[in-house]
C-alpha positions in Angstrom: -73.9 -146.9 3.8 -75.9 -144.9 6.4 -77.9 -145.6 9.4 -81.2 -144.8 7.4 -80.0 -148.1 4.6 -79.0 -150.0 8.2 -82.8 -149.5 9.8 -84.3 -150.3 6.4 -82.1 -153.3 5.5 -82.6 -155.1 9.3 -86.3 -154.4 9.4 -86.9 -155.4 5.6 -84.9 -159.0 6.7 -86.5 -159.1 10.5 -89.9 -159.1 8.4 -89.0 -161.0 5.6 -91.9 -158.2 3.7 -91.4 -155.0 1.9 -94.6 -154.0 2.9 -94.2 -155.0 6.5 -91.9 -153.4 7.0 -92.9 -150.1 5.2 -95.7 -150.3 7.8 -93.3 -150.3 10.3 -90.8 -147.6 9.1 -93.9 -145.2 8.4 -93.1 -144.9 4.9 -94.1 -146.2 1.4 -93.5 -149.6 -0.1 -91.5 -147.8 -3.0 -89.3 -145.9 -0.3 -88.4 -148.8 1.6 -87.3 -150.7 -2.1 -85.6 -148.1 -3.3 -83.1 -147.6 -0.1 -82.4 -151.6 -0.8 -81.7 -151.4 -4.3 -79.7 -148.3 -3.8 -77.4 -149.9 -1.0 -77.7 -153.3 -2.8 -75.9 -151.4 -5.7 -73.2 -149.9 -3.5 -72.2 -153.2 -1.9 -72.5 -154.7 -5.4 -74.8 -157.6 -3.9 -77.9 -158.5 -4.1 -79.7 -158.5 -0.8 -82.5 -160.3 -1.2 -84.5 -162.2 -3.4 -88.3 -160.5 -3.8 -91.5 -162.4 -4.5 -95.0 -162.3 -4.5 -94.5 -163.9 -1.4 -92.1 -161.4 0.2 -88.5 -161.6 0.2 -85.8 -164.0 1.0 -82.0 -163.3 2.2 -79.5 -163.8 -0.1 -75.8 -165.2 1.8 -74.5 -161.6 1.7 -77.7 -160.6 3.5 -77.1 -163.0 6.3 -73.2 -162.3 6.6 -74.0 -158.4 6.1 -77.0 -158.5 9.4 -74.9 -158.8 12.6 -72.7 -155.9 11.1 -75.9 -153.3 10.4 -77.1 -154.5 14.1 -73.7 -153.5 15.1 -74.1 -150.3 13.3 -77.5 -149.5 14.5 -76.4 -150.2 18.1 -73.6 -148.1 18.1 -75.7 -144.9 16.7 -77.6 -145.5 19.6 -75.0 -145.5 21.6 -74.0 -142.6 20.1 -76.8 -140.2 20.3 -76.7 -141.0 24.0 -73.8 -139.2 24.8 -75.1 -135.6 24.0 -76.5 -135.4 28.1 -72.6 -135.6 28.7 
């Protein structure tokens, strides 16, 4: 896992759209699926269930969001200690 899967995989569930969130990443469609398949494959869980529609968290999706918030939060953190 990495921040970059973190940012994808909270904006992708935030927006409950692929595409949306693409938009909101500034980058493709494809690039935003293909860092959630990839990190879907490393936690060996599907993260969401895709439709015409847009996408739907799966139970690992919900238990795995206030962790990747956590994540995101602390890189933040993190890249504000460099004016120390």
């Amino acid at each position: 896992m990495n921040q970059k899967q973190m940012q994808y995989f909270v904006t992708v569930y935030e927006t409950q759209n692929i595409q949306v969130a693409a938009d909101q990443l500034f980058v493709t469609r494809q690039g935003v699926s293909s860092v959630i398949r990839i990190l879907e494959t490393e936690r060996g869980q599907a993260l969401i269930t895709r439709s015409s529609k847009g996408v739907t968290p799966r139970d690992y999706a919900v238990a795995l969001l206030p962790h990747a918030r956590q994540i995101l939060e602390a890189c933040t953190a993190i890249s504000g200690l460099h004016a120390l």
